[in-house]
N, C-alpha and C positions, 0 to 999 in steps of 0.2 A: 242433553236431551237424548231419551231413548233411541236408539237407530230405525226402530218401526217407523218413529213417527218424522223423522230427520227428512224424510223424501217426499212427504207429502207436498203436492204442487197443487192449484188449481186444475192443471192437465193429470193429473194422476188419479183426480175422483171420476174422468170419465171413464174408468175401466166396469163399472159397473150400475147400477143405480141404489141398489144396495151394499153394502159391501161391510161383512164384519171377520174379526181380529182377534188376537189376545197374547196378552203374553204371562202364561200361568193364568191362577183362578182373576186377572182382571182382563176383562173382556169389552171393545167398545164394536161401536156398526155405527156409518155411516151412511146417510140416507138423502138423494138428491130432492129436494122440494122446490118444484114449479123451474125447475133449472135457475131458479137465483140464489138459491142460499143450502148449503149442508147442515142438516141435521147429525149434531152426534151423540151418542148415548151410552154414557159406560154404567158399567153393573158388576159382578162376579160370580163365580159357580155355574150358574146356569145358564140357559138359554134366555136370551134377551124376552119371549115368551112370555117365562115364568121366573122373571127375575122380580123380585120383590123392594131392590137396591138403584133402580134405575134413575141415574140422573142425566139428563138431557138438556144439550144446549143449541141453537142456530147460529151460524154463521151466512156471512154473505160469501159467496160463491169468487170470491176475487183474491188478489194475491197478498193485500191487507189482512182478510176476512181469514184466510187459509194460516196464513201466521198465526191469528192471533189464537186457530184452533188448534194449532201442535203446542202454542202456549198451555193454553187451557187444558188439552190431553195432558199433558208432561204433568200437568197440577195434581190435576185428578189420579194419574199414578203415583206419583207421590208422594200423594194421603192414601190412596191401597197401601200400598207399601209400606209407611209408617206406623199404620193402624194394625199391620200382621205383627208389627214388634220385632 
């Protein structure tokens, strides 16, 4: 697993309410919803804005929920990653 995403805790998303990231052109943001569940969203190049590539998924806000989204990150780089060649 990438080392970004190796620390993520349930205690780690309150550092911000939004909070985004990247490592080179793959880029995600994390976004607290109703305080039960993270929102996260990767894309590339650009700002989350005017990304074109944006896929987004929810998790529940717990330490099940929080796993299964460094799972789910680590996928989705990945397939960034493969897809450059």
């Amino acid at each position: 697993m990438h080392p970004q995403f190796q620390d993520l805790t349930p205690r780690w998303f309150r550092r911000a309410y939004v909070y985004t990231g990247s490592i080179g052109d793959f880029r995600y943001r994390f976004q607290h919803n109703n305080g039960d569940t993270i929102k996260v969203s990767v894309y590339s190049r650009v700002c989350y804005e005017l990304a074109d590539d944006v896929t987004e998924r929810e998790f529940p806000w717990t330490e099940e929920g929080v796993a299964e989204l460094r799972q789910w990150l680590q996928e989705r780089y990945e397939a960034f990653v493969n897809a450059q060649g």
